[in-house]
C-alpha positions as CSV (number, residue, x, y, z in Angstrom):
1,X,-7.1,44.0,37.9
2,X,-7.8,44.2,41.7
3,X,-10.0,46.4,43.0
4,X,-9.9,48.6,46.1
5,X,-12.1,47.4,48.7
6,X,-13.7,50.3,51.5
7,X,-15.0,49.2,54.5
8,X,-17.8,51.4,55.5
9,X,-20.9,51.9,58.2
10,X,-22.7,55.0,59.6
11,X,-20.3,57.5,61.2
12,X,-20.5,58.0,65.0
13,X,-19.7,61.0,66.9
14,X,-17.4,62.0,69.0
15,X,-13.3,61.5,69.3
16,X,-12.7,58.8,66.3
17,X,-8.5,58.0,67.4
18,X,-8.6,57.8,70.6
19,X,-10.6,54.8,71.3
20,X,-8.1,53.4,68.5
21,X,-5.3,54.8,70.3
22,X,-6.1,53.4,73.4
23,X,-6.1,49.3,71.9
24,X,-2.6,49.6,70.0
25,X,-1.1,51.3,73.0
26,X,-2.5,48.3,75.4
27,X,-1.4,45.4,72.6
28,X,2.0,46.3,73.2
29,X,2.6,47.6,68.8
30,X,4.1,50.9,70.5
31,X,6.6,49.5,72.5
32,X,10.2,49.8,70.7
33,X,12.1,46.7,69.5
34,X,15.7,47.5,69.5
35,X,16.9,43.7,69.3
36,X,14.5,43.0,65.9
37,X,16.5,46.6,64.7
38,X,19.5,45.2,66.1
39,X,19.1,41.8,63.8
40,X,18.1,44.2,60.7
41,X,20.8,45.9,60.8
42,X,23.3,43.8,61.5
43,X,21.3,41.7,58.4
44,X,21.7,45.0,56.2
45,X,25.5,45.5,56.9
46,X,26.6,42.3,56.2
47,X,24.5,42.1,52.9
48,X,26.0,45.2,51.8
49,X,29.3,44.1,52.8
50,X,29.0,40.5,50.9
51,X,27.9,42.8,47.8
52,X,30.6,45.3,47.9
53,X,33.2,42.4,48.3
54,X,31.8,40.6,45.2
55,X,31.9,43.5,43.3
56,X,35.9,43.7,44.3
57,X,36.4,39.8,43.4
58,X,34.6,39.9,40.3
59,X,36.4,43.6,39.4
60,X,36.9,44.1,35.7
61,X,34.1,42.6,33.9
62,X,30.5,43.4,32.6
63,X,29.7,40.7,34.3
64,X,29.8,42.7,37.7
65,X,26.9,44.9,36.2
66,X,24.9,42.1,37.9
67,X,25.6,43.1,41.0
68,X,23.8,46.7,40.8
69,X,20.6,44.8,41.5
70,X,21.7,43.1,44.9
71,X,23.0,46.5,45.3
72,X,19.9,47.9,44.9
73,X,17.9,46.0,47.0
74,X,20.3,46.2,49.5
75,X,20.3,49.7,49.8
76,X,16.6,50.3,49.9
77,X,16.7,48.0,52.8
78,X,19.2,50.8,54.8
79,X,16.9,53.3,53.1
80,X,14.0,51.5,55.3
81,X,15.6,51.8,58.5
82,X,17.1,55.4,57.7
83,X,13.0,56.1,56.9
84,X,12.7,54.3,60.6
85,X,15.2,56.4,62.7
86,X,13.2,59.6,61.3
87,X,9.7,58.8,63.1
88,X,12.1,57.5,66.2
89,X,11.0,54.0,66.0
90,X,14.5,52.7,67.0
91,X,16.0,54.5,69.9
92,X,14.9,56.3,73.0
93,X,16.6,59.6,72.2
94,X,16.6,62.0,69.9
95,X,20.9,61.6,69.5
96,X,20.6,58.6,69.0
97,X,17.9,58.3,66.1
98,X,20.0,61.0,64.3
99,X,23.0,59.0,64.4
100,X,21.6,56.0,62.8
101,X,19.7,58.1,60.0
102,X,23.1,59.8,59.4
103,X,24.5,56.3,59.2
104,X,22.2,55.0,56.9
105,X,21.3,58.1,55.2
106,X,24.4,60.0,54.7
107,X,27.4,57.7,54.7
108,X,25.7,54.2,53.2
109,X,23.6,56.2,50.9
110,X,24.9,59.4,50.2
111,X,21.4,61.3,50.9
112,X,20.7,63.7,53.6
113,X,18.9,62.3,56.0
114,X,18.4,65.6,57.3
115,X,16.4,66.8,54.5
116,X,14.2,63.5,53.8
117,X,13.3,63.9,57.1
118,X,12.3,67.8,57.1
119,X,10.7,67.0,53.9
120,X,9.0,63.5,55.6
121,X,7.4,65.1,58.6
122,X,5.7,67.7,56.5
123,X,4.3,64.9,54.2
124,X,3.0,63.2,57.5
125,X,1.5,66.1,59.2
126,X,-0.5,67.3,56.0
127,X,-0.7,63.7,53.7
128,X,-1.7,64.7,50.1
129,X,-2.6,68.5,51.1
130,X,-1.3,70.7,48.0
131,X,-0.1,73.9,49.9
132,X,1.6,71.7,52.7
133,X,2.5,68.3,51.5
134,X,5.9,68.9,49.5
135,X,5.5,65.2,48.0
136,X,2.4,66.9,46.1
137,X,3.8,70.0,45.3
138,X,4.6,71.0,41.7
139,X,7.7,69.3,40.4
140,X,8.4,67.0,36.8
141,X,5.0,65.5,37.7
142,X,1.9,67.3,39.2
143,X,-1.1,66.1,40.7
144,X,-4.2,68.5,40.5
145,X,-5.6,70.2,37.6
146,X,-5.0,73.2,38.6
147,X,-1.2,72.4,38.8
148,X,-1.5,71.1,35.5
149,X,-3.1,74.2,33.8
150,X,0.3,76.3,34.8
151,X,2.6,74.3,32.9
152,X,4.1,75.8,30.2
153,X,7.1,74.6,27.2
154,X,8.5,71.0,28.2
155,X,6.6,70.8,31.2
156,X,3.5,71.0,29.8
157,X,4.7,68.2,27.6
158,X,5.7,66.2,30.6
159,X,2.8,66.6,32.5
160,X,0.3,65.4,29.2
161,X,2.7,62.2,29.5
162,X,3.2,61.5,32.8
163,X,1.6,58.9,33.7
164,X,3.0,56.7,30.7
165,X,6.8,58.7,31.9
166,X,6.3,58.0,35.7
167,X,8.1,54.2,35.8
168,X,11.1,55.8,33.6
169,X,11.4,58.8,35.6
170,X,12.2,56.9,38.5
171,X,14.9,55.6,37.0
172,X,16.7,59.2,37.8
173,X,15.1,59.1,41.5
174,X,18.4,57.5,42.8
175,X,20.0,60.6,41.7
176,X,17.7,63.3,42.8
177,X,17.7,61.7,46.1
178,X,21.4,62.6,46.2
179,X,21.2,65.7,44.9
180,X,18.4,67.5,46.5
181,X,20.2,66.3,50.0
182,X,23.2,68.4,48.5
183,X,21.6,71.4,47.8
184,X,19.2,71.4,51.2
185,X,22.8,71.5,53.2
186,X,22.5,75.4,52.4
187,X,19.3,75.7,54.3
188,X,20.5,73.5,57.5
189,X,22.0,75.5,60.8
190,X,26.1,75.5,60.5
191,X,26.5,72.4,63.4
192,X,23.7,70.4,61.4
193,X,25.5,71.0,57.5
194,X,28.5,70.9,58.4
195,X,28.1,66.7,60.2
196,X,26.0,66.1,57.2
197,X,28.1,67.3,54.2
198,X,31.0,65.3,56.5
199,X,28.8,61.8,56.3
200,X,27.9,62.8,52.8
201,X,31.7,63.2,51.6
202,X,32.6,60.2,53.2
203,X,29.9,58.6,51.5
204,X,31.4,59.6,48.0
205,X,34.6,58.7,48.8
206,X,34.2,55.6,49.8
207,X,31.8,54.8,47.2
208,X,33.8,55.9,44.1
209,X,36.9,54.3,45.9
210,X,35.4,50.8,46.2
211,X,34.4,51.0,42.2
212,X,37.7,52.5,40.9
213,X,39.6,50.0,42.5
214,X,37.5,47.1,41.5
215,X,37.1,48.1,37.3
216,X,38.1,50.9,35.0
217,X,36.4,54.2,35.1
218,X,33.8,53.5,32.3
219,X,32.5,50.2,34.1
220,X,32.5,52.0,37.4
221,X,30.1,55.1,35.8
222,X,28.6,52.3,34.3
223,X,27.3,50.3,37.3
224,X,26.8,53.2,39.5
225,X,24.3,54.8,37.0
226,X,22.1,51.4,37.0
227,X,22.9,51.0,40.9
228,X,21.3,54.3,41.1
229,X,18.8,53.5,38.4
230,X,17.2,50.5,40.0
231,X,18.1,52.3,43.3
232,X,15.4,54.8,42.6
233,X,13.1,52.7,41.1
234,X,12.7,50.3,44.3
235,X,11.9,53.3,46.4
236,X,9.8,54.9,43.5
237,X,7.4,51.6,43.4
238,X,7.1,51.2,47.2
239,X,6.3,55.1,48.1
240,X,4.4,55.5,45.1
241,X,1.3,53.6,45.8
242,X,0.7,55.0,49.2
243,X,-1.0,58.2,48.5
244,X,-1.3,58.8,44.7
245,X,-4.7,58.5,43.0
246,X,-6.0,59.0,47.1
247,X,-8.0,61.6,48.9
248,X,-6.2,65.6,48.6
249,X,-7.6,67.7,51.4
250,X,-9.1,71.5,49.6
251,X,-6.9,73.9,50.8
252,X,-9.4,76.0,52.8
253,X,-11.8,73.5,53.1
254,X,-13.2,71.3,56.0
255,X,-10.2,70.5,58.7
256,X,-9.8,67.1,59.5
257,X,-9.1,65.4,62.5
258,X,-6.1,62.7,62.8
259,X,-7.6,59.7,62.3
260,X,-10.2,61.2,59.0
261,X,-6.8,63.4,57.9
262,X,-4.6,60.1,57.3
263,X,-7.2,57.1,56.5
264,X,-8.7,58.7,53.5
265,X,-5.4,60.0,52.0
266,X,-3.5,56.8,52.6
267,X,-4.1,53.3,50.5
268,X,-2.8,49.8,51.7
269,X,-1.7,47.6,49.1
270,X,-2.1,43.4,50.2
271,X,-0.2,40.9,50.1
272,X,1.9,37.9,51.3
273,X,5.0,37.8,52.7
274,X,7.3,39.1,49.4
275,X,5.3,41.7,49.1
276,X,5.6,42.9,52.4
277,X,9.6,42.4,52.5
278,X,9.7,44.6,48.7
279,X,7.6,46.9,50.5
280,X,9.6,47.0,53.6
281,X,5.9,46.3,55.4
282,X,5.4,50.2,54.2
283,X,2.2,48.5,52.3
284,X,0.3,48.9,55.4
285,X,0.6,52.6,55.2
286,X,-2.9,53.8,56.7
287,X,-1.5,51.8,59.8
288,X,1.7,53.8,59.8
289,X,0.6,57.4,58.8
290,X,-1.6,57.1,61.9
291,X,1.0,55.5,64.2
292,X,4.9,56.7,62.5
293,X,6.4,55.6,65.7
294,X,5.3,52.3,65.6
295,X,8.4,49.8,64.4
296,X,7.6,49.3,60.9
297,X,7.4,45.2,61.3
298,X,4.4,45.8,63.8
299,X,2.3,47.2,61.4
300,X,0.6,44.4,59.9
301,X,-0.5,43.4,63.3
302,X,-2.4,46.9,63.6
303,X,-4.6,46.4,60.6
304,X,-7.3,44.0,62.4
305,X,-7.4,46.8,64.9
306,X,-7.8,49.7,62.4
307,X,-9.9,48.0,59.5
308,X,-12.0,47.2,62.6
309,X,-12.2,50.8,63.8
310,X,-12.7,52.3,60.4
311,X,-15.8,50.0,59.7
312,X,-17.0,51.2,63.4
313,X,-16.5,54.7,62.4
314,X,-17.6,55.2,59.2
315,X,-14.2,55.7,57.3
316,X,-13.0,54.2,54.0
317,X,-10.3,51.6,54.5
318,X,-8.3,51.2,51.1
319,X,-6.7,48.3,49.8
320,X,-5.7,47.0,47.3
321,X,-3.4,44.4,45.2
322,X,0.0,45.8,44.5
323,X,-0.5,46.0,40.5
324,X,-4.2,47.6,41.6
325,X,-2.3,49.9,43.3
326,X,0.0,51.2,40.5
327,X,-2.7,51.3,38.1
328,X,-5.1,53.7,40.4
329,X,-2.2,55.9,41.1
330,X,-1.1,55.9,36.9
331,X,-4.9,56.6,36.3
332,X,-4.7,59.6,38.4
333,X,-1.5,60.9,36.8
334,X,-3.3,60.2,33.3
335,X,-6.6,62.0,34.6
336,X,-4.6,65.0,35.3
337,X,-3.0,65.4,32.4
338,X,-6.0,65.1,30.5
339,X,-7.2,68.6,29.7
340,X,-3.6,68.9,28.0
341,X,-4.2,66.3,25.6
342,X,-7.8,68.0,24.7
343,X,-9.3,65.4,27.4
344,X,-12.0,65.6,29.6
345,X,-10.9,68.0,32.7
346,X,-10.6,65.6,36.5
347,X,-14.2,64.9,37.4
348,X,-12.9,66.1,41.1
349,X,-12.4,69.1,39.8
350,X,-9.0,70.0,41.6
């Protein structure tokens, strides 16, 4: 199995980003591309649209199950840029950015892009910290010991499982995506719900639409459950080897600066070029936790410059192979779960 690899050297003192800051920003990886968005996009909507009209000429057949997994892909790929109109990589203005994660979020996906990105700022401004990070807060899985020791009935037997339950859980991710977006609308100002749940209901009718008048109602439950399924599970294996298995900041501890707060929390997983298009170039993730705004195909061409800068500084720069990187994160979820199977407790601690 791959191993991790750190690159270290004796810390110096002083600001560690800006230095950092100062060689991205004059290399030009800041600058926005709105004609290499322009091409993905346009790339996105027409692979969506040759999708949806194969599922119409192929219509009533189990044979257009097939089809869920183009699907699939497809739609992580608007997931991406939704993910990329968040952190403003796109556009110049705020109006804008929300109009494109509204389009991609809300009325190609059906999920809110207003609360993935509420919910995706916090994770970036506090990566892996357990009072602020909601990605880490207690859910169907857990990630300390301490969160683990709270668990109680099914729970408890979820969280002694988890790690061998995580792949198949993912499988519902598609799902939860859709309905935590539904129930956030509640929490949202009137202008803001009331534009979402519009782009979200639009969504739903046009989806259900486009199956029901391609197939029978059992196929079209059918396909949209493993559309969803392998929906979820894309996402699920590119976001899950970012952070899990990584550095989680005590709560009350020592307060870390920018560059400390998102190297040692984040994990890079290598790779050629398929592995960078399943990953969406999210695989360089220290890169992007430190720079969000920076367009997401850039980001490969900031690792020199950080690997560099974390071997001057002193920091751990993780990477690893992209099976390396599921294993460490399952290894953690296993860890955790140990004291509940009568197991040695975390070594960590936490």
């Amino acid at each position: 199995m791959p191993q991790a690899t750190a690159v270290r050297a004796e810390p110096r003192a002083g600001s560690d980003f800006a230095p950092l800051l100062r060689q991205v920003r004059a290399a030009g990886l800041l600058e926005r591309d709105r004609r290499r968005y322009a091409l993905t996009v346009a790339a996105d909507l027409l692979a969506l649209a040759a999708t949806a009209a194969a599922v119409v000429a192929l219509g009533d057949t189990w044979w257009v199950l097939l089809l869920a997994v183009p699907a699939a892909v497809f739609s992580a790929r608007v997931a991406f840029v939704g993910h990329d109109s968040g952190h403003a990589q796109i556009a110049a203005t705020r109006r804008v950015n929300r109009l494109l994660g509204l389009v991609h979020g809300n009325l190609l996906l059906g999920m809110s892009h207003a609360w993935w990105n509420d919910k995706h700022v916090r994770h970036h401004a506090n990566p892996n910290h357990v009072d602020k990070d909601p990605d880490v807060g207690v859910g169907v899985l857990v990630w300390t010991e301490r969160q683990a020791a709270r668990r109680e009935g099914l729970a408890r037997w979820l969280t002694r499982h988890q790690a061998r339950l995580f792949f198949p859980l993912l499988l519902l991710e598609g799902i939860n995506l859709k309905v935590s977006g539904v129930l956030d609308l509640k929490r949202q100002e009137a202008g803001e719900r009331g534009v979402e749940a519009l782009f979200l209901a639009l969504h739903a009718a046009g989806y259900a639409t486009l199956l029901l008048s391609a197939m029978p109602p059992g196929k079209a439950l059918a396909f949209a459950l493993l559309h969803h399924a392998l929906f979820g599970l894309h996402l699920g294996m590119v976001f899950a080897p970012n952070h899990k298995g990584m550095e989680m900041p005590e709560p009350g501890g020592e307060r870390w600066g920018h560059l400390r707060r998102q190297v040692l929390t984040s994990r890079n997983v290598r790779g050629g070029p398929v592995t960078d298009w399943f990953m969406g170039g999210l695989n360089y993730q220290i890169e992007h936790h430190l720079f969000p705004g920076m367009p997401r195909h850039r980001l490969r061409l900031a690792r020199p410059l950080v690997r560099a800068h974390c071997r001057e500084t002193g920091l751990p720069y993780t990477e690893t192979g992209l099976l390396g990187s599921y294993a460490q994160a399952l290894r953690h979820m296993h860890q955790v779960g140990a004291p509940l199977r009568g197991g040695e407790p975390v070594r960590n601690g936490r």
